[in-house]
C-alpha positions in Angstrom: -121.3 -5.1 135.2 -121.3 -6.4 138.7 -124.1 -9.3 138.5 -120.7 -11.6 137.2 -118.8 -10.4 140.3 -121.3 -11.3 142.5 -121.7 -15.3 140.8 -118.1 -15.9 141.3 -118.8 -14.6 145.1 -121.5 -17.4 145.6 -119.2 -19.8 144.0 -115.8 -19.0 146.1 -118.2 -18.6 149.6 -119.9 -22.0 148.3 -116.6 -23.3 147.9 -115.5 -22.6 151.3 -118.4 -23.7 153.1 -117.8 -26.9 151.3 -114.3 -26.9 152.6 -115.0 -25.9 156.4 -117.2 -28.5 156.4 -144.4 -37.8 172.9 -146.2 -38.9 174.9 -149.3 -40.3 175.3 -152.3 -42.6 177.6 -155.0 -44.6 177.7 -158.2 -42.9 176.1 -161.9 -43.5 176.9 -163.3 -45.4 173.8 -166.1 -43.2 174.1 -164.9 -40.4 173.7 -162.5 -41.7 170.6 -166.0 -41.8 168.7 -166.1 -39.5 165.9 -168.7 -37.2 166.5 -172.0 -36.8 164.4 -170.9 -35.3 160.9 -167.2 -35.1 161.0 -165.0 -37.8 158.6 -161.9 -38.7 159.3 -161.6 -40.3 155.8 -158.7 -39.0 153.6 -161.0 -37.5 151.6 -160.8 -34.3 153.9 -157.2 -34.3 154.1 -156.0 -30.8 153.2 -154.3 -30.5 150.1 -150.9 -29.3 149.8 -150.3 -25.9 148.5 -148.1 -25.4 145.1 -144.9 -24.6 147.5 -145.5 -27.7 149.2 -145.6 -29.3 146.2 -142.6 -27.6 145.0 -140.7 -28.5 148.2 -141.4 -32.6 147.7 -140.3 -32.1 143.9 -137.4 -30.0 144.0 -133.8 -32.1 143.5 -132.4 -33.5 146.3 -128.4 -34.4 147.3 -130.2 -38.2 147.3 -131.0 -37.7 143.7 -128.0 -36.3 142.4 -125.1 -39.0 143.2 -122.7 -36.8 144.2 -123.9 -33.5 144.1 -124.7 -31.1 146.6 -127.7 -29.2 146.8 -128.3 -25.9 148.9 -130.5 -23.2 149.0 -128.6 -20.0 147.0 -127.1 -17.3 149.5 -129.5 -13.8 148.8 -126.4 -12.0 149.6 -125.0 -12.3 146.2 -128.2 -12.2 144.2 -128.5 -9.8 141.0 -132.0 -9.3 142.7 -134.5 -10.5 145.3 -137.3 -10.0 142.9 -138.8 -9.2 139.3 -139.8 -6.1 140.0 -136.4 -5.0 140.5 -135.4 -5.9 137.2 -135.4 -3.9 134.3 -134.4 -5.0 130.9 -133.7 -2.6 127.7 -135.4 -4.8 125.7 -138.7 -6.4 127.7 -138.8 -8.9 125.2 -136.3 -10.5 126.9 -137.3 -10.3 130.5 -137.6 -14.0 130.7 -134.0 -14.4 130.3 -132.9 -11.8 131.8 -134.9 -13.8 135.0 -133.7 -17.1 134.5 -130.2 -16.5 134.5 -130.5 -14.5 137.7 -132.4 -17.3 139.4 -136.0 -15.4 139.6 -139.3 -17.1 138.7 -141.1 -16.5 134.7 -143.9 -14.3 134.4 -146.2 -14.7 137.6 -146.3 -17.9 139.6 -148.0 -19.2 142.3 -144.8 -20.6 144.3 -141.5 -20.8 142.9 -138.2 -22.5 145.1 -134.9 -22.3 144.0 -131.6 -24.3 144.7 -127.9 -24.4 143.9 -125.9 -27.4 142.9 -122.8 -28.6 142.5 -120.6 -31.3 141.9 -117.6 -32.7 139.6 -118.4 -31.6 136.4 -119.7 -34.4 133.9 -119.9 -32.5 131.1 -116.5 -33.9 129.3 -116.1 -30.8 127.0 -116.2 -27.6 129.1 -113.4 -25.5 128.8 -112.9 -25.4 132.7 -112.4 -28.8 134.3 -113.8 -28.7 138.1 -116.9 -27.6 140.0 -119.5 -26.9 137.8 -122.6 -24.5 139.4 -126.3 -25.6 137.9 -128.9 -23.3 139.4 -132.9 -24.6 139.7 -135.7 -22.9 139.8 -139.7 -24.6 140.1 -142.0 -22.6 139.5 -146.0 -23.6 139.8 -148.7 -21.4 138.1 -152.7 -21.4 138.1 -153.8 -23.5 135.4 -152.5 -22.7 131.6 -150.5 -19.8 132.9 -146.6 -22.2 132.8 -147.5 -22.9 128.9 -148.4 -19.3 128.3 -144.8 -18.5 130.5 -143.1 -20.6 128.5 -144.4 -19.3 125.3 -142.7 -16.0 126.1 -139.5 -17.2 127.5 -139.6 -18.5 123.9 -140.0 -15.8 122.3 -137.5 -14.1 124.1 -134.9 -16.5 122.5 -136.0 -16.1 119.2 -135.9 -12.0 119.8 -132.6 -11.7 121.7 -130.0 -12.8 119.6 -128.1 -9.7 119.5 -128.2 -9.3 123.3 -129.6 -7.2 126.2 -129.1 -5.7 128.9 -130.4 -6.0 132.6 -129.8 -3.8 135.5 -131.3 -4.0 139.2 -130.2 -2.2 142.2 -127.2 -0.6 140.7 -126.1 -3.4 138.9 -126.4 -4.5 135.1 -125.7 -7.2 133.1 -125.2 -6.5 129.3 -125.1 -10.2 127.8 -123.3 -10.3 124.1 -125.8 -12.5 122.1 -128.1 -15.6 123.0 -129.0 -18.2 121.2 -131.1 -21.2 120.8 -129.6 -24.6 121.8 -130.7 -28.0 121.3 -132.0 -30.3 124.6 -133.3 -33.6 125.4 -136.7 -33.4 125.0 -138.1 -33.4 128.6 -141.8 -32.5 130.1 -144.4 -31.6 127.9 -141.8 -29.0 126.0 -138.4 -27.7 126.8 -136.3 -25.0 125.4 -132.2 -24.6 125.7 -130.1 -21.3 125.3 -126.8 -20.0 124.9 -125.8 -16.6 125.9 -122.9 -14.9 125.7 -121.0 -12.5 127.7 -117.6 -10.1 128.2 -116.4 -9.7 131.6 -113.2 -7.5 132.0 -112.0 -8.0 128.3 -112.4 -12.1 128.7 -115.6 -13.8 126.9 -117.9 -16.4 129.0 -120.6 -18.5 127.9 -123.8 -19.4 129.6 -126.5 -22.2 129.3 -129.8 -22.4 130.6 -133.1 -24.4 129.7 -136.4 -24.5 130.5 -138.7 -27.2 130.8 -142.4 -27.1 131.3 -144.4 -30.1 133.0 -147.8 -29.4 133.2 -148.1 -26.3 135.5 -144.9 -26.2 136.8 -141.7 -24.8 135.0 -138.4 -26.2 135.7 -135.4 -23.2 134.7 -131.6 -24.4 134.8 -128.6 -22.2 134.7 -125.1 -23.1 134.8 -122.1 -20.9 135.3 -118.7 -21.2 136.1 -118.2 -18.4 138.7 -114.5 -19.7 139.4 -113.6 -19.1 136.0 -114.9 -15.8 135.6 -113.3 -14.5 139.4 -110.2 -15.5 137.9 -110.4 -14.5 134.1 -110.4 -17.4 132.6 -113.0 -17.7 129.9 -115.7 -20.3 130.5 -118.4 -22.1 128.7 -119.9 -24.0 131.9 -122.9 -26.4 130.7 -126.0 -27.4 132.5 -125.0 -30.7 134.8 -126.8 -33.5 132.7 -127.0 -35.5 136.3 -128.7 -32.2 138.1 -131.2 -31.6 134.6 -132.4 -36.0 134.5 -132.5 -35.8 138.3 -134.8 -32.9 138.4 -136.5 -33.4 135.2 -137.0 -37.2 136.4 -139.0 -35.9 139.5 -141.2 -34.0 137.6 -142.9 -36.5 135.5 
């Protein structure tokens, strides 16, 4: 099972980044006139796509007192895409994609980032640097709530496990199962999932949150931890999940 390998990677290179460091002139009012059947009014303004509108909602370092917020290194990903995935039980897809940072179902734009900061969840095993993935995700109207119906039904499905394997790596995870959130959005969903990594047992988190058409997916996992065999249960940063969840209305 490399996909754990490849987490703690992120975390120790994330670590050690973190260590290491017009003009213009006069104009003829003439020909400033707007010219017979154009508008200048904002009516005509272009609208912004659904990645620019993911890219003014996503969480910011500004929003996160503390935290810091970077784009995830593809190096170290399970998989650049769905399609690479393949899960024994399709089911569970949806989780299989969330905690690998990849998109639900099929949206329009999706962005992802990578935080972290001094953990402030007081009862992790592992004090520390905690990692919280996000991932937004917009779809065409009424596809996030039926997205979010299936990632639903993948928790109520999975609780004996799965596996997932892309590119010559899998990821067999123990058990998942539901956990209770603060209600955010217009519905949200927590889970648990287990996993065994070189004989020592790790627990992930992960929620999802829908808001309208847009789906917010959080991850948190302590790659330190599981680099050095320690066994984990990293939570979802309550600062990074408001912060985000906040933005999104």
């Amino acid at each position: 099972m490399n996909r754990p390998r490849s987490t703690a990677l992120a975390a120790l290179s994330l670590l050690s980044v973190t260590a290491l460091t017009a003009c213009g002139g006069s104009s003829d009012p003439a020909t400033d006139e707007p010219k017979a059947g154009s508008s200048t009014s904002a009516s005509t303004a272009k609208a912004p796509t659904p990645a620019e509108n993911l890219a003014a909602t996503i969480v910011t370092k500004a929003d996160t007192d503390g935290f810091e917020v970077e784009e995830p290194d593809d190096e170290y990903a399970f998989a650049e895409s769905t399609d690479e995935v393949t899960v024994d039980k399709p089911v569970c897809a949806p989780l299989a994609y969330a905690m690998n940072q990849l998109p639900l179902g099929a949206p329009e734009a999706d962005l992802t980032r990578l935080t972290s900061g001094p953990t402030d969840a007081p009862t992790q095993l592992t004090k520390g640097v905690t990692f919280t993935y996000v991932t937004l995700a917009s779809y065409a109207p009424g596809k996030a709530q039926s997205t979010f119906a299936d990632a639903r039904k993948a928790v109520d499905a999975c609780g004996d496990g799965f596996t997932a394997k892309a590119n010559g790596n899998e990821s067999p995870y123990d058990s998942v199962t539901a956990e209770k959130v603060t209600p955010a959005g217009d519905e949200s969903l927590g889970f648990t999932s287990t996993m065994t990594f070189r004989g020592v047992p790790h627990v992930l988190h992960g929620e999802v949150v829908r808001s309208g058409d847009v789906l917010a997916v959080y991850f948190s996992v302590d790659g330190m931890a599981i680099a050095n065999g320690r066994p984990s249960d990293a939570k979802l940063s309550p600062t990074v999940v408001k912060a985000q969840n906040g933005k999104l209305g």
